[in-house]
Structures are given as structure tokens and as C-alpha cells.
N, C-alpha and C positions, 0 to 999 in steps of 0.2 A: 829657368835661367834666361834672361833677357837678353839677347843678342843684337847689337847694333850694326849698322849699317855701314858701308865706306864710309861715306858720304856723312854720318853722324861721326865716326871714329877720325876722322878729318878736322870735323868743325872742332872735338874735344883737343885735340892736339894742339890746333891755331892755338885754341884758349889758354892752352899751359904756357905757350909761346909767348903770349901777349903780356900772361901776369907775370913770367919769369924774368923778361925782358921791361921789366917796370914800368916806369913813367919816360918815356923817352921823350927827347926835345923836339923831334920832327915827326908829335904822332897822324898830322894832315900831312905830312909826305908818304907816311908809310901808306896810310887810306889810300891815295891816288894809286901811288905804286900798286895796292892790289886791284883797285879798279882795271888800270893796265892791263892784269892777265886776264881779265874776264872775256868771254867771250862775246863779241860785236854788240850783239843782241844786247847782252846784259852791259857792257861796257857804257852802251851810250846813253841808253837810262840811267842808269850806276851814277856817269860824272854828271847826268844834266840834273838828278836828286840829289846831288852835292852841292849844285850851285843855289839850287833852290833852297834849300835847308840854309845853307848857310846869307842868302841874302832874308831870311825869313827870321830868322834868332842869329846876333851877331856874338850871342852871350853862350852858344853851346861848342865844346869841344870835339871835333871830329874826332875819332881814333876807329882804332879797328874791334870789334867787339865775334868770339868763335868766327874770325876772317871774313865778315863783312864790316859794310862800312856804316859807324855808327857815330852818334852825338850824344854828347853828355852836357848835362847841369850839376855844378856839384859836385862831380865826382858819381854821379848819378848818370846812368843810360834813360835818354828816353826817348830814341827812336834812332830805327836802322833801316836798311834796305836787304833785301835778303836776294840775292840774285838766281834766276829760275835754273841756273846748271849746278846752283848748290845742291838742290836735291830733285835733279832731274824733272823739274816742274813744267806747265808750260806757261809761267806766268813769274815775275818777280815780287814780290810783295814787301812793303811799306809797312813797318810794325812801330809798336811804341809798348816801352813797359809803362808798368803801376804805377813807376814815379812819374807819369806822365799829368797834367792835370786834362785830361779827360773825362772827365767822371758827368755822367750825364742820364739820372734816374737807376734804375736797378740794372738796368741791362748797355752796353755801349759799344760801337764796334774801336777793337784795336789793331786790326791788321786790314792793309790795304792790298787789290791785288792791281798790279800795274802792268797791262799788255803793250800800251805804249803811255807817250808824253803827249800832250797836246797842253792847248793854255790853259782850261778848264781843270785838268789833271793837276796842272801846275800851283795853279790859282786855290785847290784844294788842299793842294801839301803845304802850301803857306798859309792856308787857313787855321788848320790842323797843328802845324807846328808851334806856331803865334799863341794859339789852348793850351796848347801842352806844355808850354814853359812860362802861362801867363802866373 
């Protein structure tokens, strides 16, 4: 029997919350709003991958995706940020699903790990996101 974690039994909850609670009209408020409770750490990476993401694709929908903050195409997720006190990490990490267009020979990295922001970091999430929705 498989036994999950706070910490996973958490994120499955958001989830139930997110799809029970539909399509709502303000789902880049709700994003901020949980950015807000995160901790400093994650907070301030959190909204600066916000800004970056969305000056990078003006075409992806923020919402919330298991209570991080994510972008959609579509109707389609195709990248989040996962912050390091979601599961006691010591790092945040930048992911992107399948719908992503990343696709680059037989093997590709899909998760990034973010211990800070600099412009370089920045400059890669815009690279990365620009692919992923070209």
C-alpha cells in the first residue's frame, strides 16, 4: 500500500480545489494570492518567475496547477514553478509538461532547479518558455 506524504496529500487537495472551483475569472489573482503565502525565499523567486514567464509568452494563462503557480496554452499546462517548501527541498524548481514543445533528440532536460534569479537564469527562462510554446 503506498502511503503519501503531507506534503503530496496537500498538493492532491489544491488539485480537487482548483478543478471543483472551475474556470474562474481571476485565475492570475488567485496565482499571486498564493505566491503571497509562500515563504520569502520562495515568494521572491515565485513572483520574479511570474514576471518573467509572462513577459516571455503574452499567449499563456497563469492559474494555479496542485497550488503552484502555473501557465497554460490551450487549455494545456506547460510550465510551473514548484517552490522548495512544497516538499521541503532546498531548491525551487522550473518544470514544463509534454505539452511543452521541447522536444530535442531522444533525451531533454524538463525540470529546472532555481536556487536564485540573476539575469542569466532569467534570460534562460525566456529562452525555454519562447520553445515551449513556439
Amino acid at each position: 500500500m503506498t502511503k503519501f506524504s503531507e506534503a503530496e496529500r496537500d498538493a492532491m487537495k489544491n488539485r480537487a480545489k482548483e478543478l471543483k472551483a472551475g474556470k474562474s475569472a481571476d485565475t492570475e489573482g488567485e496565482l499571486l494570492a498564493k505566491i503571497e503565502t509562500m515563504p520569502e525565499a520562495d515568494r521572491v523567486i515565485a513572483a520574479r518567475v511570474h514576471e518573467v514567464v509572462k513577459a516571455a509568452s503574452g499567449d499563456l494563462m497563469p492559474k494555479l496547477w496542485y497550488g503552484m503557480p502555473a501557465y497554460y496554452l490551450n487549455g494545456k499546462m506547460i510550465c510551473f514553478f514548484q517552490p522548495a517548501s512544497k516538499f521541503k527541498a532546498r531548491y525551487g524548481m522550473f518544470g514544463f509538461s509534454d505539452a511543452a514543445n521541447l522536444d530535442d533528440g531522444a533525451m531533454w532536460a524538463a525540470y529546472y532547479a532555481i536556487a536564485e534569479l540573476n539575469p542569466d537564469v532569467e534570460a534562460r527562462i525566456t529562452a525555454l518558455v519562447k520553445q515551449a510554446t513556439s
